[in-house]
C-alpha positions as CSV (number, residue, x, y, z in Angstrom):
1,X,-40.0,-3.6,-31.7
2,X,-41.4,-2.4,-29.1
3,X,-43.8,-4.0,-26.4
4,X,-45.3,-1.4,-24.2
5,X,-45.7,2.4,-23.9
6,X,-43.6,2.6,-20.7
7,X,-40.5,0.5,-21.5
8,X,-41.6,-2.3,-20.1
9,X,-40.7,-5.5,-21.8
10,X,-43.5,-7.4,-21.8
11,X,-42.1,-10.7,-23.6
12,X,-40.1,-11.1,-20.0
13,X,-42.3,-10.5,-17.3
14,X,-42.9,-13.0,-15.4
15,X,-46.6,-12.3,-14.2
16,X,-47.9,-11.5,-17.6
17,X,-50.2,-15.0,-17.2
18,X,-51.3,-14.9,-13.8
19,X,-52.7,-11.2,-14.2
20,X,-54.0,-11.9,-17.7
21,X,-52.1,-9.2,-18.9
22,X,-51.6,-9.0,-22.9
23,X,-49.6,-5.4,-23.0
24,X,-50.6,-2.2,-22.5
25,X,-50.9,-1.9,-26.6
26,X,-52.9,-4.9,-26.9
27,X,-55.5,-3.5,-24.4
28,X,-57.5,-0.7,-23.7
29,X,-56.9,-0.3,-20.0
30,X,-54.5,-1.1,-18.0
31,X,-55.1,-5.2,-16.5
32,X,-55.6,-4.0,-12.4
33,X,-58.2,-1.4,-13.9
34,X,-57.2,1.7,-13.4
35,X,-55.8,4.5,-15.4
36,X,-52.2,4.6,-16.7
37,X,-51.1,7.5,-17.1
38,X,-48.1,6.7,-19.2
39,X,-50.4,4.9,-21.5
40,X,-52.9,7.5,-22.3
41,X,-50.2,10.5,-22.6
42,X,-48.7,7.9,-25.2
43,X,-52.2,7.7,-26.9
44,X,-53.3,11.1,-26.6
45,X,-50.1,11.9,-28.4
46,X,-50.3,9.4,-30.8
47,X,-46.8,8.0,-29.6
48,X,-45.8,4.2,-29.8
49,X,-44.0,4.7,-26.7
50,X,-42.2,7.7,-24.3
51,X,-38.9,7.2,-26.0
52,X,-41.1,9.0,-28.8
53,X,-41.9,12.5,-27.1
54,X,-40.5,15.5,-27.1
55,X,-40.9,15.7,-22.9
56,X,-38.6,12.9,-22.3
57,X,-37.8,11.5,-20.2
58,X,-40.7,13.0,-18.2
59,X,-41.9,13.1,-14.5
60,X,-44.9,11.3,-15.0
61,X,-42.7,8.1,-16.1
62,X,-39.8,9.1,-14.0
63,X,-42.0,8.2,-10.8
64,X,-43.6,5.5,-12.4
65,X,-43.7,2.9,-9.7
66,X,-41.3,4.5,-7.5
67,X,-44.1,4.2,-4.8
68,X,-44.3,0.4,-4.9
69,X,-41.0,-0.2,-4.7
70,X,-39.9,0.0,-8.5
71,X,-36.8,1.7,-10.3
72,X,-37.9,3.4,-13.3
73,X,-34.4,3.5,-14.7
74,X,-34.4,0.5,-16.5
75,X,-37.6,1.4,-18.8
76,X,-36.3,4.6,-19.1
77,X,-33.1,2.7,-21.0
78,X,-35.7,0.5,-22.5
79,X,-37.8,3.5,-24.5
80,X,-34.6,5.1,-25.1
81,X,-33.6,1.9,-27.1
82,X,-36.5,1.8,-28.8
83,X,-36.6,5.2,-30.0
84,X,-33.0,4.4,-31.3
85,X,-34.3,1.7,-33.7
């Protein structure tokens, strides 16, 4: 099952609480307040997650994070996982 559009697993992360985050498919914007791009390309697509499109594994989820420091690898394994079940 899946737990976010981006491959995050949400059931592990460890600042879910203190940001009052519930998942990016449990909300309707993103928890800081912004835009995610992920997510709405997801929804505008009518996807469940990236592992779902066509375009994938795209740029816009291949730099995801990268900026702050994140690997993207990992949720990339993630929605390719998912898609496989």
């Amino acid at each position: 099952m899946y737990q976010s559009r981006c491959g995050v697993c949400c059931d592990e992360c460890t600042r879910k609480e203190s940001v009052n985050c519930k998942g990016c498919i449990h909300m309707d914007a993103p928890f800081w307040g912004g835009i995610c791009e992920v997510k709405a390309c997801c929804e505008t697509k009518s996807l469940n997650h990236c592992g779902e499109c066509d375009a994938f594994p795209c740029e816009t989820l291949s730099a995801m994070g990268v900026a702050e420091g994140f690997d993207p690898a990992p949720k990339i394994e993630q929605c390719r996982k998912w898609a496989k079940e």
